[in-house]
C-alpha positions in Angstrom: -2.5 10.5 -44.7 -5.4 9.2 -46.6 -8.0 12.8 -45.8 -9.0 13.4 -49.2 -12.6 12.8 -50.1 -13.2 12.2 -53.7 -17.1 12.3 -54.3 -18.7 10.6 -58.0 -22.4 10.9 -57.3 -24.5 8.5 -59.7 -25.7 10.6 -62.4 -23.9 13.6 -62.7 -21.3 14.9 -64.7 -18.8 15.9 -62.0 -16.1 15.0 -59.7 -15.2 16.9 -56.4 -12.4 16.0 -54.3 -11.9 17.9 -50.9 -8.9 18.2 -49.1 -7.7 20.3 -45.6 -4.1 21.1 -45.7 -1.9 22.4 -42.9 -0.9 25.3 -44.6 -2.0 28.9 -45.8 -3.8 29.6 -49.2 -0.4 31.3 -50.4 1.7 28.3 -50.0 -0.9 25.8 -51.8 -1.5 28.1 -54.7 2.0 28.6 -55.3 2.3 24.4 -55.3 0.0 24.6 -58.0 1.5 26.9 -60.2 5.3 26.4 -59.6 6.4 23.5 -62.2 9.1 22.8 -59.7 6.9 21.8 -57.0 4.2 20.3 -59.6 6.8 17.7 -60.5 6.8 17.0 -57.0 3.6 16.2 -56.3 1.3 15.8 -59.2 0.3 11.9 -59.9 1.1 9.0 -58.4 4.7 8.4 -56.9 5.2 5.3 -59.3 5.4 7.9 -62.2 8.3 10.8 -62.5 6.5 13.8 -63.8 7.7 16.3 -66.3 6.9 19.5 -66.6 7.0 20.8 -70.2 5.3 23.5 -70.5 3.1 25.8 -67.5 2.0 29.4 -68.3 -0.2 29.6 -65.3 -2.0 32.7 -66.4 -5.6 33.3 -67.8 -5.5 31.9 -71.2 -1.9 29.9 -70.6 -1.4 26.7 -71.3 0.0 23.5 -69.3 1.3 19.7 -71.2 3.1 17.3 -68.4 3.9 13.8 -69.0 3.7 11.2 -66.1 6.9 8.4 -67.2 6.5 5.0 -65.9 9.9 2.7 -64.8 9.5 1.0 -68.2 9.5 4.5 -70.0 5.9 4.2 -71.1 4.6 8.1 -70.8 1.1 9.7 -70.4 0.4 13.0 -71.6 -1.8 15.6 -70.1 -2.6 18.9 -71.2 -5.2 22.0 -70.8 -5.5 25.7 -70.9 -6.2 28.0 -68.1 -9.0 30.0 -68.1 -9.1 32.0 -64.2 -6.0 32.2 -62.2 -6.8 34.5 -59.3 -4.1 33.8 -56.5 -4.5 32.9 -54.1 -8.0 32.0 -54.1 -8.8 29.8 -57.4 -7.3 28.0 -60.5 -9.4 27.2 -63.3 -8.1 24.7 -66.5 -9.4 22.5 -68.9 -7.8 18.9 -68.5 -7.3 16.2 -71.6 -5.6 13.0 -71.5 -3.8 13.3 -74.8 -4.2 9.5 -75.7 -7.9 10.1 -75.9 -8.7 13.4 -77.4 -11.6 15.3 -77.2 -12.9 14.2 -73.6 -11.9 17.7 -71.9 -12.8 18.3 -68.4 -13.1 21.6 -67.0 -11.3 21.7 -64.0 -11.8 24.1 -60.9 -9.7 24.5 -57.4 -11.0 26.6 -55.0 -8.4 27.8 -51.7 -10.5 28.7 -48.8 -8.4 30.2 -45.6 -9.6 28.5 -42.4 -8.5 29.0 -38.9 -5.2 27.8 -37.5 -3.3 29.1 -40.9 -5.1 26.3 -42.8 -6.7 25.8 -46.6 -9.6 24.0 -47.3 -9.5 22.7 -50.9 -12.3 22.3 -53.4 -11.8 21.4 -56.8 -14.4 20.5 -59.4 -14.0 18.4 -62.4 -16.9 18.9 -64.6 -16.9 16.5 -67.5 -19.1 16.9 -71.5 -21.0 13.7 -70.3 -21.6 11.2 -67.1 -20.1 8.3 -69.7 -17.2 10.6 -69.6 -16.9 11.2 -66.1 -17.4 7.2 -65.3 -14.6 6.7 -67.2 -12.7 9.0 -65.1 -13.8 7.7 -62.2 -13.0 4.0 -63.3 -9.6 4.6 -64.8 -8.4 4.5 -61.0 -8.7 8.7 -61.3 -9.7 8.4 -57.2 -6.5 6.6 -56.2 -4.4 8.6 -58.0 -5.8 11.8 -56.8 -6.2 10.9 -53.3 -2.5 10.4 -53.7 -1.2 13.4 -55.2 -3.4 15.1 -52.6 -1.5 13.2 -50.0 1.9 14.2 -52.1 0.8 17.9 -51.9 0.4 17.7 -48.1 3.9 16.5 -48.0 5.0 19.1 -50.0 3.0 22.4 -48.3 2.9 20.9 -45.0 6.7 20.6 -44.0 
């Protein structure tokens, strides 16, 4: 697949990754909200992820853990603060193993012609050292992946 675009401009405190999926607004949203079809498609494919809590509302929360094949686990977590389907999704992100570097985190859903979504989400971060260390924890591979695992999913 390989059509996401993940930009990291030098100097700024932000990530943007864009994405055009074959399907309608309604179909990505609900992949985004459903813990079902999260553990489907959220991370990489070498990790099973777990669902453990998603209250996809404004002021819910989320946790999921990615597990590895030798069991070691990586815990993510945030709070929602705008969930208007089927047109954005707005959460804080933390890595639990390093507390205190919180993204905000914003997905826009944009119809397009032919039935289609463009996708725009926005990682802001409290610092550019904090978003380089996003960006060189391998953050781009992984997301262009789950991006490629969400096609999969909204696409058949």
């Amino acid at each position: 697949m390989g059509n996401t675009e993940v930009i990291v401009e030098p100097g700024r405190h932000d990530i943007v990754i864009k994405r055009v999926f074959n399907a309608p607004p309604e179909k990505v949203f609900q992949a985004l909200i459903d813990p079902e079809k999260i553990a489907r498609w959220w991370g990489p494919r070498r990790y099973d992820t777990i669902v453990e809590h998603l209250d996809a509302r404004n002021g819910g929360s989320w946790r999921f853990r990615n597990r590895d094949e030798q069991g070691n686990e990586y815990t993510f977590r945030g709070v929602f603060h705008d969930v208007t389907p089927p047109e954005r999704l707005a959460q804080t992100f933390e890595y639990e193993a390093m507390p205190g570097h919180v993204s905000l985190e914003s997905a826009t859903l944009e119809p397009i012609d032919g039935g289609r979504t463009r996708y725009t989400a926005v990682s802001v971060f409290p610092s550019v050292e904090d978003r380089d260390g996003m960006a060189q924890s391998g953050m781009q591979e992984g997301a262009s992946e789950s991006m490629d695992r969400l096609a999969e999913l909204v696409e058949q």
